[in-house]
Each structure stands twice: as structure tokens, then as C-alpha cells.
N, C-alpha and C positions, 0 to 999 in steps of 0.2 A: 504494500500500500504506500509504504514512503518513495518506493522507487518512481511510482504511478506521481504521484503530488509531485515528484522532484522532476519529474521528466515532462508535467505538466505545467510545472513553473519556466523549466526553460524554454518550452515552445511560446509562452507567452511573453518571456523575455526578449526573444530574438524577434517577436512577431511587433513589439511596442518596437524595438529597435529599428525597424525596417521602416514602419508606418513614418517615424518622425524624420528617418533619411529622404524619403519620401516627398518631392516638393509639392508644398501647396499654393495656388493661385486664387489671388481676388481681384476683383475689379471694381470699381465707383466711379463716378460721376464727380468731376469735380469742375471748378472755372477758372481759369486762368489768364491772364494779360497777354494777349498776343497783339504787339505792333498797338498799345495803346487800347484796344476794343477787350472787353471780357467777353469771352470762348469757351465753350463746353466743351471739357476736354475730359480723359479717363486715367484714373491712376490703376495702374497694374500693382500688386505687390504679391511677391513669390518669395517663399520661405521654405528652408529646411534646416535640417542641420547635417553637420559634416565632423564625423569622425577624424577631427585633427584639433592639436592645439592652436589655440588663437593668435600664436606668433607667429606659427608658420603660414595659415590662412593669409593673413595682414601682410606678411611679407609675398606672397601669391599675388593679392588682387591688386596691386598696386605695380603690377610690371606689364605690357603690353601681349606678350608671351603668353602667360595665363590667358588674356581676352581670346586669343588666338586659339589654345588648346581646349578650351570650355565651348570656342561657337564650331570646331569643326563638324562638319556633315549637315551643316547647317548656311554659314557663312562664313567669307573669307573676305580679308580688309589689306588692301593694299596703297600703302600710303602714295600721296601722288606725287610727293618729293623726298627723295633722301629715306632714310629709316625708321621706323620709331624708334626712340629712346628705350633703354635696357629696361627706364624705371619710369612711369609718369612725373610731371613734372605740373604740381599746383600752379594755376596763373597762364598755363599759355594752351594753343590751340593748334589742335593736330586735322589734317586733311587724309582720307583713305577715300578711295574707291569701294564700295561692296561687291561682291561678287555670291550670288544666292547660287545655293549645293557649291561653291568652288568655284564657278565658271561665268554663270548667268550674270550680269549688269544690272546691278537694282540699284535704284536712289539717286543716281548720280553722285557727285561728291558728298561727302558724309561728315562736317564737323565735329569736333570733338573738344570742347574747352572743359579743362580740368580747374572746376571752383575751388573745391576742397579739398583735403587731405590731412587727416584729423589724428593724428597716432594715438591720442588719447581715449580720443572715444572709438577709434576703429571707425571711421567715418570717411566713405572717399564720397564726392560729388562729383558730376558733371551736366553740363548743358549741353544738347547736342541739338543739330536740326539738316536739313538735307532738305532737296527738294517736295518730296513725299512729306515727312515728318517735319510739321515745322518747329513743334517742341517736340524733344524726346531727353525729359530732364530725366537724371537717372542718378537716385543713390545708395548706394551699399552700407550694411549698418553692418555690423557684426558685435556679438555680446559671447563673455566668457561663458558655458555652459558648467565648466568645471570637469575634469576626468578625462581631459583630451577633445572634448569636444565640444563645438562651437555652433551659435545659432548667427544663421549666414540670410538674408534678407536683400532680394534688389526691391526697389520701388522705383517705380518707373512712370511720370506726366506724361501723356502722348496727345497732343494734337496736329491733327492733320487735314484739315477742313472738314470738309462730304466724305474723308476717306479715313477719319479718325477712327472708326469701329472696326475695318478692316483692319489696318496699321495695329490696333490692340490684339486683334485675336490672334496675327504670326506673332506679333512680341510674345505673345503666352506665350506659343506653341515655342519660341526660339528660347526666352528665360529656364522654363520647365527643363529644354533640353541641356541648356550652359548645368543649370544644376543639379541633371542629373551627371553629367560630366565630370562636376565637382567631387562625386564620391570616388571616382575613376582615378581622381588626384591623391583623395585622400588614402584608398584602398593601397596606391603604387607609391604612398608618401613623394609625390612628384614637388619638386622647388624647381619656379622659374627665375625666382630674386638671385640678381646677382654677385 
């Protein structure tokens, strides 16, 4: 009987374990200032957690490499000058090409200004916009979980005119896949910091 309880704690151990590795997606309604006018726009936020310590996450999401290895089979970003930086850099603004599966031309040029970068709170921001997406503010929150692992969170503003409700539902479908990605990182203990 104890084997039975004992072997019935662990499937429901490993079963909570998987559930919360597991991203979850929300969406809302929210308004935002575009060009002066307020705009209905959507916030996405996708959340899981990631079997890794918070220094090594934090040291991940702040390199360009990470964004690279998290959106493959998805998108691929090719800057339109020069390289990205080994490491983001708060205050300045990076140009990439997207390229949808790898190949296809989506977006046209793709913005990227890095607001924030917060060591303390585990806090990166960005503003982004492109032709398609005219906001696509994006911020990454990360909080110590304790025990190695970490609760990992994008939140994502998306307006894009008539095309804002599309534009949300691939960012799910694209977020969901970065962070299933994520545990592919954590599982291989991968560092892209250099």
C-alpha cells in the first residue's frame, strides 16, 4: 500500500511539474497611444517556468543568440547591417529582416529598440514596430522560483490596425513556441552569454 501512495505521489509530482513547464497564454484588450490617437490594441502575456537558475536565464535573455535559438522553426532575423551584438545593449536600436519558417519575407524591416535592462528586477524591455506591427512593445519579467527554477513571462502590446487580431494570434502561436524552446535550453543547460 505504501509502494501504491508512493508511486502515486510521484506521478502526480512529475504531472504538476510538466503542467507549470507548460506555457500559458492570455490575451486582453487594452488602449494605447499610437502617433498621438488612442488605439485598441491586445496585450498577449505567456508564462511558464523553466527549470534553470535565474542567473543563468538572465544571462540567456539578454544576448541576441538566445532570441535566435528560442524562435527557430519559426523565424529567423537577419540584421540589415553589420551583426548583432554578442549582448543587447539598453538605449539603442537594432534593424533585422524577418524571414517566416527561415526563408519567407515577413514584415519588412523589423525594429528593435532596447528600453530597458533591469539586472535587478530581471527586467528587459523593448519597443518594437515594423510595417505590419506598428507597436509590438515586448517585456520579459523573470522572478526567482527558488530550487533552480525560475518563473519566465513575455508580455507582449500588439497593435496593428485592421490586422491587430491576426498579428496576436501568430505572436501566441510564435511566444508559446520560443517557450517551449526554452525548456530545450534548460533541459541541455545551453548558455548563449558570452
Amino acid at each position: 500500500m505504501k509502494l501504491v501512495l508512493l508511486f502515486c505521489g510521484l506521478l502526480l509530482s512529475c504531472s504538476l511539474s510538466a503542467q507549470s513547464a507548460k506555457p500559458r497564454a492570455q490575451v486582453e484588450r487594452v488602449t494605447v497611444d499610437y502617433m498621438g490617437q488612442t488605439v485598441e490594441a491586445r496585450r498577449l502575456t505567456v508564462t511558464s517556468e523553466i527549470p534553470m537558475p535565474i542567473e543563468q536565464v538572465w544571462a540567456n535573455v539578454k544576448t541576441p543568440a538566445l532570441l535566435e535559438f528560442v524562435a527557430k522553426g519559426k523565424i529567423r532575423f537577419k540584421p540589415v547591417s553589420g551583426n548583432l551584438p554578442e549582448v543587447w545593449q539598453a538605449g539603442k536600436t537594432y534593424a533585422v529582416k524577418m524571414r517566416l519558417l527561415g526563408f519567407l519575407p515577413f514584415g519588412g524591416t523589423h525594429y528593435l529598440y532596447v528600453k530597458k535592462i533591469d539586472k535587478e528586477a530581471y527586467e528587459l524591455a523593448t519597443e518594437e514596430w515594423d510595417r505590419k506591427a506598428k507597436v509590438w512593445n515586448h517585456d520579459v519579467v523573470l522572478r526567482d522560483l527558488g530550487g533552480g527554477r525560475t518563473y519566465y513571462e513575455d508580455s507582449i502590446t500588439i497593435y496593428g490596425g485592421w490586422m491587430t487580431g491576426l498579428i496576436t494570434r501568430f505572436a501566441k502561436r510564435f511566444y508559446i513556441h520560443r517557450q517551449k524552446r526554452w525548456q530545450v535550453v534548460a533541459a541541455e543547460q545551453l548558455q548563449f552569454a558570452p
